[in-house]
MIVEXKE-856076 format. One record per residue (C-alpha): residue in one letter; y, z, x; residue number from 1. Coordinates in nm, 4 decimals, padded with zeros to 6 digits. Each point is the difference from the previous one (the first is absolute). Example, Ala and Ser with C-alpha at 12.3 -4.5 7.8 and 13.67 -1.06 7.14 Angstrom:
BEGIN
[A, [-00.4500, 00.7800, 01.2300], 1]
[S, [00.3440, -00.0660, 00.1370], 2]
***
This chain:
BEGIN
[X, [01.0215, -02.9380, -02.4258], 1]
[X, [00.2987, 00.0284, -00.2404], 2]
[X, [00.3555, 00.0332, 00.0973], 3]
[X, [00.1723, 00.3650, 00.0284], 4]
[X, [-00.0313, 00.1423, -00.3790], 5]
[X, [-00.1146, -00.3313, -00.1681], 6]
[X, [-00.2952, -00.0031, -00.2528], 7]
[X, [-00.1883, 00.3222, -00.0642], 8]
[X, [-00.0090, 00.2507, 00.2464], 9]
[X, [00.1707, 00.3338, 00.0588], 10]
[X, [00.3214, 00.0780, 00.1415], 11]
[X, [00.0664, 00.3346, 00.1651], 12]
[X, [00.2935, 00.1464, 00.1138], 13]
[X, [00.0178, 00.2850, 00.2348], 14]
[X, [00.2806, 00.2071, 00.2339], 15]
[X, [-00.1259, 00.1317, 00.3422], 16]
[X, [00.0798, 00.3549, 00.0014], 17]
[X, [-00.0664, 00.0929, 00.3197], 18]
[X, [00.2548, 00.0923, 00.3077], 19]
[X, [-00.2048, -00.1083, 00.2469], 20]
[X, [-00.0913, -00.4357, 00.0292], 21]
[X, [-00.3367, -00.1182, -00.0715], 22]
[X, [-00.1791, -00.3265, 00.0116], 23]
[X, [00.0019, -00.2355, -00.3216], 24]
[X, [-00.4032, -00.0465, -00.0631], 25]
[X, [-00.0541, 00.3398, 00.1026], 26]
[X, [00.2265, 00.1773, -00.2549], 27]
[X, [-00.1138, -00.2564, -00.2951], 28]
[X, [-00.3401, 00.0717, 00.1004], 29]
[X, [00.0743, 00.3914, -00.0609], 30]
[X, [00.1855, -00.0962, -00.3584], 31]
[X, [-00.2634, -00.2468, -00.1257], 32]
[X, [-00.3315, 00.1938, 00.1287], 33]
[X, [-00.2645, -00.2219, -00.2021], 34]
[X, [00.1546, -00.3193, 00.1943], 35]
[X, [-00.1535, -00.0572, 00.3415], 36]
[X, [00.2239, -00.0246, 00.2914], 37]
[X, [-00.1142, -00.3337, 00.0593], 38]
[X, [00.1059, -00.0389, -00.3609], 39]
[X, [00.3123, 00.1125, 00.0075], 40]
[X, [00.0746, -00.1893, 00.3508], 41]
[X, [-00.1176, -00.3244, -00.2000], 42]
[X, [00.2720, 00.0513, -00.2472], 43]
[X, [00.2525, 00.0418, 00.2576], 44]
[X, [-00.0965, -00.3011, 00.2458], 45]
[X, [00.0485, -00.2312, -00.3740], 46]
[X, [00.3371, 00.1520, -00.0385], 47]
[X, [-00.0920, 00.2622, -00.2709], 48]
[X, [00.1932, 00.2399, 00.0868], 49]
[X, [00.3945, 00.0771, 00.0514], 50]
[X, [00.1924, 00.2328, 00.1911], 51]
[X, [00.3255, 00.0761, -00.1223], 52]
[X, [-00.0008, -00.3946, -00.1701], 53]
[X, [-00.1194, -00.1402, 00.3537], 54]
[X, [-00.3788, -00.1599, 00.0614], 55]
[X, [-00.1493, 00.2919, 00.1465], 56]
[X, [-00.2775, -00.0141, 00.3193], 57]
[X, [-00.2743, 00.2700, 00.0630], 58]
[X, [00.1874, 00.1270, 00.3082], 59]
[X, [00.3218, 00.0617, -00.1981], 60]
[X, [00.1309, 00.3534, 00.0495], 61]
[X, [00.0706, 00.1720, -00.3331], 62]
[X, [00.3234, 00.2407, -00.0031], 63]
[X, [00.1280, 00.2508, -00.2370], 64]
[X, [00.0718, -00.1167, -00.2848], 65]
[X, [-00.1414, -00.3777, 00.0121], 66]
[X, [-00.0839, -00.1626, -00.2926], 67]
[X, [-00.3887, -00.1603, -00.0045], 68]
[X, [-00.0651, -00.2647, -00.2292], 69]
[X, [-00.3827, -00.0979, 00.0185], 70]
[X, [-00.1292, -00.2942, -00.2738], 71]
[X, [-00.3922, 00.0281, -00.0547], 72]
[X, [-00.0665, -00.3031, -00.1560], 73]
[X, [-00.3629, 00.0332, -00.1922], 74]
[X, [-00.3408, -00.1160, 00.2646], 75]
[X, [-00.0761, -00.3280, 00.0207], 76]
[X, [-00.3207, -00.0260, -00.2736], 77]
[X, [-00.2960, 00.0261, 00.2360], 78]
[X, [-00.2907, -00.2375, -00.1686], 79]
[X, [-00.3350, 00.2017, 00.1875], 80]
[X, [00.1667, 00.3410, -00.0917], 81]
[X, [-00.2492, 00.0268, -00.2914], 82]
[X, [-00.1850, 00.2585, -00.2004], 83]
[X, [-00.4098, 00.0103, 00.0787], 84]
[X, [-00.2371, 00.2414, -00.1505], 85]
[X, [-00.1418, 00.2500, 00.2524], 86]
[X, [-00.1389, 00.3312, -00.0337], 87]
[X, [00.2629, 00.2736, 00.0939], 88]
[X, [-00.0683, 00.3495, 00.0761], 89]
[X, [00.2738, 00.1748, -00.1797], 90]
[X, [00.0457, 00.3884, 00.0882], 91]
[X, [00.3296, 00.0703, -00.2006], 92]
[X, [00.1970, -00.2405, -00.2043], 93]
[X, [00.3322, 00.0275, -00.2872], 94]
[X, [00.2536, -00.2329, -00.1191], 95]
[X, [00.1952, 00.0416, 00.3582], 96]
[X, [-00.2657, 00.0097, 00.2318], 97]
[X, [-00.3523, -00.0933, 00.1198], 98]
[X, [-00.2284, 00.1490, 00.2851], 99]
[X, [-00.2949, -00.1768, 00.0992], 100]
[X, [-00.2825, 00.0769, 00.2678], 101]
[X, [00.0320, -00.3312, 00.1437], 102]
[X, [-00.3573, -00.1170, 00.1979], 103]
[X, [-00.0182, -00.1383, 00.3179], 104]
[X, [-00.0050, -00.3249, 00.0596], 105]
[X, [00.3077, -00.0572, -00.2540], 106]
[X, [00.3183, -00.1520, 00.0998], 107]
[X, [00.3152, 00.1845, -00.1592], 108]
[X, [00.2288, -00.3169, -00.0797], 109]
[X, [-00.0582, -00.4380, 00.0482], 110]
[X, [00.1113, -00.1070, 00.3064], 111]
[X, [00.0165, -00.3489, 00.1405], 112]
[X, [-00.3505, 00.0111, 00.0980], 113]
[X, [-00.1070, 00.1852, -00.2380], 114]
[X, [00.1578, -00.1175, -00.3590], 115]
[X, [-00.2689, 00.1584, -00.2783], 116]
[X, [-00.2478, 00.2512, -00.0157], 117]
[X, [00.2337, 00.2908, 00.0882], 118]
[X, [00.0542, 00.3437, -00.1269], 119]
[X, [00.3173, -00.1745, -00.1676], 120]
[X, [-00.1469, -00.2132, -00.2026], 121]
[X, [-00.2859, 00.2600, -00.1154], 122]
[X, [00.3474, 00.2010, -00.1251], 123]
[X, [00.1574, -00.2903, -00.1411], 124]
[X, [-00.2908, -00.0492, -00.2202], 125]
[X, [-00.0564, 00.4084, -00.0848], 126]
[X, [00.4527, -00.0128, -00.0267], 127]
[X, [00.1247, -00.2810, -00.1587], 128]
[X, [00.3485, 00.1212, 00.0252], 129]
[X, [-00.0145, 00.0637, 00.3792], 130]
[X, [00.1713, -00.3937, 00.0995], 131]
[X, [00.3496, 00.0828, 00.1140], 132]
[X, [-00.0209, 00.3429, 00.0869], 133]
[X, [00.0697, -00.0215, 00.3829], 134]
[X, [-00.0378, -00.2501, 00.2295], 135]
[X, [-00.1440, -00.3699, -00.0591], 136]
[X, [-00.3180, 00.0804, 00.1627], 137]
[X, [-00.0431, 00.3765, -00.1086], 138]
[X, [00.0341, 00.0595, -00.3048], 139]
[X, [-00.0023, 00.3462, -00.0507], 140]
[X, [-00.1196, 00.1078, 00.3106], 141]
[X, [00.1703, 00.3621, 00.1536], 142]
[X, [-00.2063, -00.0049, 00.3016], 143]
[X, [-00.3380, -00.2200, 00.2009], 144]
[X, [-00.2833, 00.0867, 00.1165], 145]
[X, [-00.1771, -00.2819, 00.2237], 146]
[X, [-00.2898, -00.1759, -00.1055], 147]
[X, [-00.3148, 00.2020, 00.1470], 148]
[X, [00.2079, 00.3552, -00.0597], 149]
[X, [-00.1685, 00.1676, -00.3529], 150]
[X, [00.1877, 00.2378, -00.2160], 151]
[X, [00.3304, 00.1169, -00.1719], 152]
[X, [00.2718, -00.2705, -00.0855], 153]
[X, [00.2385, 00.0610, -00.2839], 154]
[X, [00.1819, -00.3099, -00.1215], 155]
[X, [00.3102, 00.0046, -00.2482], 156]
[X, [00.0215, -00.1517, -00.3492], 157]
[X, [00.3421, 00.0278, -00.0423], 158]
[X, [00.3388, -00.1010, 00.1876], 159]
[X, [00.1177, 00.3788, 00.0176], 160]
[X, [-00.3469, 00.1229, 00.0681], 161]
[X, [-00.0065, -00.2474, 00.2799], 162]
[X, [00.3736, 00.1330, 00.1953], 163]
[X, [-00.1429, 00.3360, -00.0233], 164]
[X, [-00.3115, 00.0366, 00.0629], 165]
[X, [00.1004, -00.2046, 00.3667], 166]
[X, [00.3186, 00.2381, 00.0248], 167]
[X, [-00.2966, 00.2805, -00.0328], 168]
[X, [-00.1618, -00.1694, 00.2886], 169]
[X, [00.2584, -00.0950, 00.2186], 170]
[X, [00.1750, 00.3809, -00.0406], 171]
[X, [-00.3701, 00.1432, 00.0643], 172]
[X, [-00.0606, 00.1766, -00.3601], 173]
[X, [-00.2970, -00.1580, -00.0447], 174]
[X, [-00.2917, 00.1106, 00.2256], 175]
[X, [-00.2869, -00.2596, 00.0973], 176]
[X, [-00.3235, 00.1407, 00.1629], 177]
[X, [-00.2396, -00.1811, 00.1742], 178]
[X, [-00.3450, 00.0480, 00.1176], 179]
[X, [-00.1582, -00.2048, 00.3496], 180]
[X, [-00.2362, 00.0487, 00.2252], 181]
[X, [00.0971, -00.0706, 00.3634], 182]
[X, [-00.1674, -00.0554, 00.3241], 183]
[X, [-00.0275, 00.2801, 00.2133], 184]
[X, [00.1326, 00.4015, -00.0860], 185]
[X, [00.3953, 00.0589, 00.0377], 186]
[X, [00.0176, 00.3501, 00.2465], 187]
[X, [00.2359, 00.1427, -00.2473], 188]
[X, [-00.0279, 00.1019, -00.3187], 189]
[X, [00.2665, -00.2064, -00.1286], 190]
[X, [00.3139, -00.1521, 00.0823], 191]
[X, [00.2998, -00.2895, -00.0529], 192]
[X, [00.0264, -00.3454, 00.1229], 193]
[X, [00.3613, -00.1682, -00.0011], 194]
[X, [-00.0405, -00.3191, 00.1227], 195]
[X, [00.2309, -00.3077, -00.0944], 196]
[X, [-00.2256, -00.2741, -00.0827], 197]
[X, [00.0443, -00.3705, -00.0126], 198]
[X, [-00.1745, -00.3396, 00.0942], 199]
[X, [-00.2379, 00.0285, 00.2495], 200]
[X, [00.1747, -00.1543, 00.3194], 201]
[X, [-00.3190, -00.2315, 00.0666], 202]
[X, [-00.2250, -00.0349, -00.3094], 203]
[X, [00.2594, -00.0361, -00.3471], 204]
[X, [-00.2377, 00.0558, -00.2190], 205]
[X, [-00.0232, 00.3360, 00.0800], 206]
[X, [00.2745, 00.2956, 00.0479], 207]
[X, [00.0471, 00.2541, 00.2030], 208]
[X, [00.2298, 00.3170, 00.1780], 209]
[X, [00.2703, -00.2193, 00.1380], 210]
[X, [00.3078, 00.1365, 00.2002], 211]
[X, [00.2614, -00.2737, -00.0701], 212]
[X, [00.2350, -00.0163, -00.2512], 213]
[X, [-00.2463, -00.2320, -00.2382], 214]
[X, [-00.2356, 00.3150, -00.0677], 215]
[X, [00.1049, 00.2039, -00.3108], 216]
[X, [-00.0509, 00.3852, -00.0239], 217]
[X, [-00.3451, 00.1199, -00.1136], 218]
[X, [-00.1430, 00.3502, -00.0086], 219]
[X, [-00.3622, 00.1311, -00.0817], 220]
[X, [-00.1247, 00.3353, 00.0230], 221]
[X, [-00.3625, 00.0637, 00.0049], 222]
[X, [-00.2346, 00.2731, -00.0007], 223]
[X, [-00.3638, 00.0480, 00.0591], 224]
[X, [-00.2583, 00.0326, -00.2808], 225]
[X, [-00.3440, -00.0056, 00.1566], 226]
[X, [-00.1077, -00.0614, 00.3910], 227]
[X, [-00.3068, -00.1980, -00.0198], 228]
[X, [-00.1151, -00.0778, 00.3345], 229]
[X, [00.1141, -00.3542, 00.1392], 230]
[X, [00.2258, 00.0074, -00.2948], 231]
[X, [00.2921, 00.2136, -00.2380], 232]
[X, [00.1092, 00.0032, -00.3377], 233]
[X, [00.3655, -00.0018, 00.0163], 234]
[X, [00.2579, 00.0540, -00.3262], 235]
[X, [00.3015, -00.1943, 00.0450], 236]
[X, [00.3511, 00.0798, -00.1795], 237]
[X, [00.2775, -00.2423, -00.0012], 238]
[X, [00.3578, -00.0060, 00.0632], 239]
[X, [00.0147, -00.3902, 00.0135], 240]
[X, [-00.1300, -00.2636, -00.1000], 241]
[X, [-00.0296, -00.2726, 00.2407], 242]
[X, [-00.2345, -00.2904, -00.0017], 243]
[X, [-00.3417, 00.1117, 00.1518], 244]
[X, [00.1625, 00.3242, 00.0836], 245]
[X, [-00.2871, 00.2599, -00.0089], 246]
[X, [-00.2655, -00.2271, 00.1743], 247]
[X, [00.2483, -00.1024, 00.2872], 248]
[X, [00.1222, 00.4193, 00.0507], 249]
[X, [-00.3684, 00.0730, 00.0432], 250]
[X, [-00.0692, -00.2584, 00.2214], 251]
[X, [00.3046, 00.0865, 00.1782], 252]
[X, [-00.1263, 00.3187, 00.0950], 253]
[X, [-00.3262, -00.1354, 00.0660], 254]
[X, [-00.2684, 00.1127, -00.3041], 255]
[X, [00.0452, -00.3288, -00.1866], 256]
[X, [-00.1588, 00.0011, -00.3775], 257]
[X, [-00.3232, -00.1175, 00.0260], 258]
[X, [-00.0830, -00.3654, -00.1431], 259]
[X, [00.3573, -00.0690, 00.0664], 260]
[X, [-00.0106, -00.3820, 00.1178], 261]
[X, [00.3308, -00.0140, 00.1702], 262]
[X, [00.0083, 00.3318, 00.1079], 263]
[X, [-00.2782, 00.1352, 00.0674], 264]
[X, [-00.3130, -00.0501, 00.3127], 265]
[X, [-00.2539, -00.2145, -00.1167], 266]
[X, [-00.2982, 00.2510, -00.0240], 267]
[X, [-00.3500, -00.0004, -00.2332], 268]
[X, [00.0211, 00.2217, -00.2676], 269]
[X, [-00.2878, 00.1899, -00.2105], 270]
[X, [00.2155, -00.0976, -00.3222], 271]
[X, [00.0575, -00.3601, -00.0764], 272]
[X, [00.4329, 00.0104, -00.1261], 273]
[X, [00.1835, -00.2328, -00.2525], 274]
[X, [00.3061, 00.0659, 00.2129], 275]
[X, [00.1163, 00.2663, 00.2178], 276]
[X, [-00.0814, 00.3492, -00.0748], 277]
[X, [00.3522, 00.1185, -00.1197], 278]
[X, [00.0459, 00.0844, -00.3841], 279]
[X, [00.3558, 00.1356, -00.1781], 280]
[X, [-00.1887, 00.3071, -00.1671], 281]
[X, [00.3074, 00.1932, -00.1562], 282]
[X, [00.3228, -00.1454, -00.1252], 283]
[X, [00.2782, 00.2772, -00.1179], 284]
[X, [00.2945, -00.1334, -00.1712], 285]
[X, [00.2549, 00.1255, -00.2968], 286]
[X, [00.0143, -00.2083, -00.2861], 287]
[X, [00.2824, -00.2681, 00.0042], 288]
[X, [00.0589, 00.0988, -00.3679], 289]
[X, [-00.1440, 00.3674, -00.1071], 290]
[X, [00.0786, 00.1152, 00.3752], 291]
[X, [-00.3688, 00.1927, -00.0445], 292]
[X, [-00.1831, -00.0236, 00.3410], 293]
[X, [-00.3130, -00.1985, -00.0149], 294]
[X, [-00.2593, 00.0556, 00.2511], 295]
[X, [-00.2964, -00.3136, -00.0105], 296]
[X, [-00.2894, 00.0218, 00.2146], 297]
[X, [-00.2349, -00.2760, 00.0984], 298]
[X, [-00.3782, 00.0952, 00.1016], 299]
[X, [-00.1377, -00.1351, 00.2917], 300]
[X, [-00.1855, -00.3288, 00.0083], 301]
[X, [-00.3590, -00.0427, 00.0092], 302]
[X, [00.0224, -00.1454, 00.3286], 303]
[X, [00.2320, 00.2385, 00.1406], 304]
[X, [-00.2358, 00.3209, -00.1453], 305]
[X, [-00.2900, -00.1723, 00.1650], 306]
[X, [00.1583, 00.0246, 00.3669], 307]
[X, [00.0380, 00.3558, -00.0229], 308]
[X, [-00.2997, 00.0921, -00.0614], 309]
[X, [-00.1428, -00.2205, 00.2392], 310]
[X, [00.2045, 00.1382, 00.2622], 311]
[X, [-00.0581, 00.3714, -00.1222], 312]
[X, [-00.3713, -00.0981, 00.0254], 313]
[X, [00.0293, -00.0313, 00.3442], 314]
[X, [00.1077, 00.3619, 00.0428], 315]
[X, [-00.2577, 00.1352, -00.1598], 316]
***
């Protein structure tokens, strides 16, 4: 990486204005939304940023009236971070914005095991300009789904669409919905799980509710849409957005989603699944430019049609 403020890059310069003392990466992360916190702790660890003129460290208390000094030098060019052709299911798209009914099966964004064939590069071919607009790896991208989860995922096609669409998320004024059928019925009608989730103490591949410090906040409020014998259709609403958040709050209060490999009892189904039967059917935002509230709805997958009415056959 470059040295502090040599090259191209940005340079931004910022005063803490709060009374009470807050941690370095946590308060950048606030400021700089469309940077991920493991960004933004990156930047620190190579001496990016400056407190007051001093190296500053990701534990560094912030005070009234500090000055911040963070240097985002441009991402390293990424040579597998290319456009393919793919079909995409597009449900709304402008100049700003794009929402796509993403299928399962499809990963969001490359990752070291998994460099092409990602939703990323299908939207770096349909968006030329998206390169640069957010992180190195995701381009664009407001919010995930994971792979085998169907349905609504708006991505950004422009800097400032970017900051607020994820300042929409993180300050709840955009609404996601999601649709899943579970094992078993809940007893209630509906209800709230807070659970802090974070890596699975055994198996770190997976997550889970954790109750030390390294599990982060999530919420999920559910409600349910149909009883159907052995099984429910539940609608989920978010307050968070943690990694596997919805699958691991269901399993947590025992009705996992059904198909869920990680999650969920291994158990013959009349439907054969892509991917677990969970699908992002509504997304509600206001638009980062016109401020008009858009509200994009994905239909149900074949797959996921199928298994209801194979389990409302058996009711009959």
């Amino acid at each position: 990486m470059a040295a502090f403020g040599e090259g191209a890059g940005e340079l931004l310069t910022l005063s803490y204005p709060k009374p009470l003392p807050m941690r370095l990466d946590r308060w950048l992360v606030a400021q700089r939304p469309e940077q991920s916190r493991a960004r933004i702790q990156k930047f620190i660890e190579a001496g990016y940023v400056r407190v007051n003129g001093i190296t500053g460290r990701a534990k560094t208390p912030l005070r009234l009236g500090d000055q911040v000094e963070l240097w985002m030098p441009p991402p390293e060019p990424l040579p597998y971070l290319v456009a393919q052709e793919m079909p995409l299911d597009v449900l709304y798209e402008d100049a700003h914005l794009i929402v796509l009914n993403k299928p399962a099966g499809l990963t969001v964004h490359p990752a070291p095991g998994n460099r092409d064939g990602t939703l990323v590069n299908g939207l770096l071919h349909h968006c030329p300009d998206l390169p640069g607009i957010g992180g190195e790896l995701r381009p664009g991208i407001v919010h995930r789904l994971d792979k085998d989860t169907t349905g609504c995922i708006v991505v950004a096609k422009s800097q400032e669409a970017l900051v607020k669409l994820q300042v929409q998320i993180q300050k709840r004024i955009a609404s996601r919905h999601y649709l899943g059928v579970v094992h078993g019925q809940p007893r209630a009608d509906h209800g709230t799980v807070i659970g802090a989730i974070g890596r699975h103490p055994v198996d770190r591949k997976k997550y889970a509710v954790v109750c030390d410090a390294s599990g982060r906040h999530a919420c999920t409020h559910w409600s349910v849409q149909e009883r159907l014998g052995d099984f429910a259709l539940l609608r989920f609403q978010l307050d968070t957005g943690r990694t596997h958040q919805i699958r691991v709050h269901a399993a947590h209060i025992g009705h996992p989603i059904v198909g869920d490999p990680a999650y969920s009892r291994c158990r013959r189904l009349p439907v054969a699944l892509p991917g677990q039967a969970l699908h992002a059917v509504q997304l509600s935002l206001d638009h980062p430019i016109s401020r008009e509230r858009l509200v994009c709805e994905a239909p149900l997958p074949a797959a996921f049609e199928r298994l209801l009415e194979q389990l409302r056959g058996r009711l009959r």
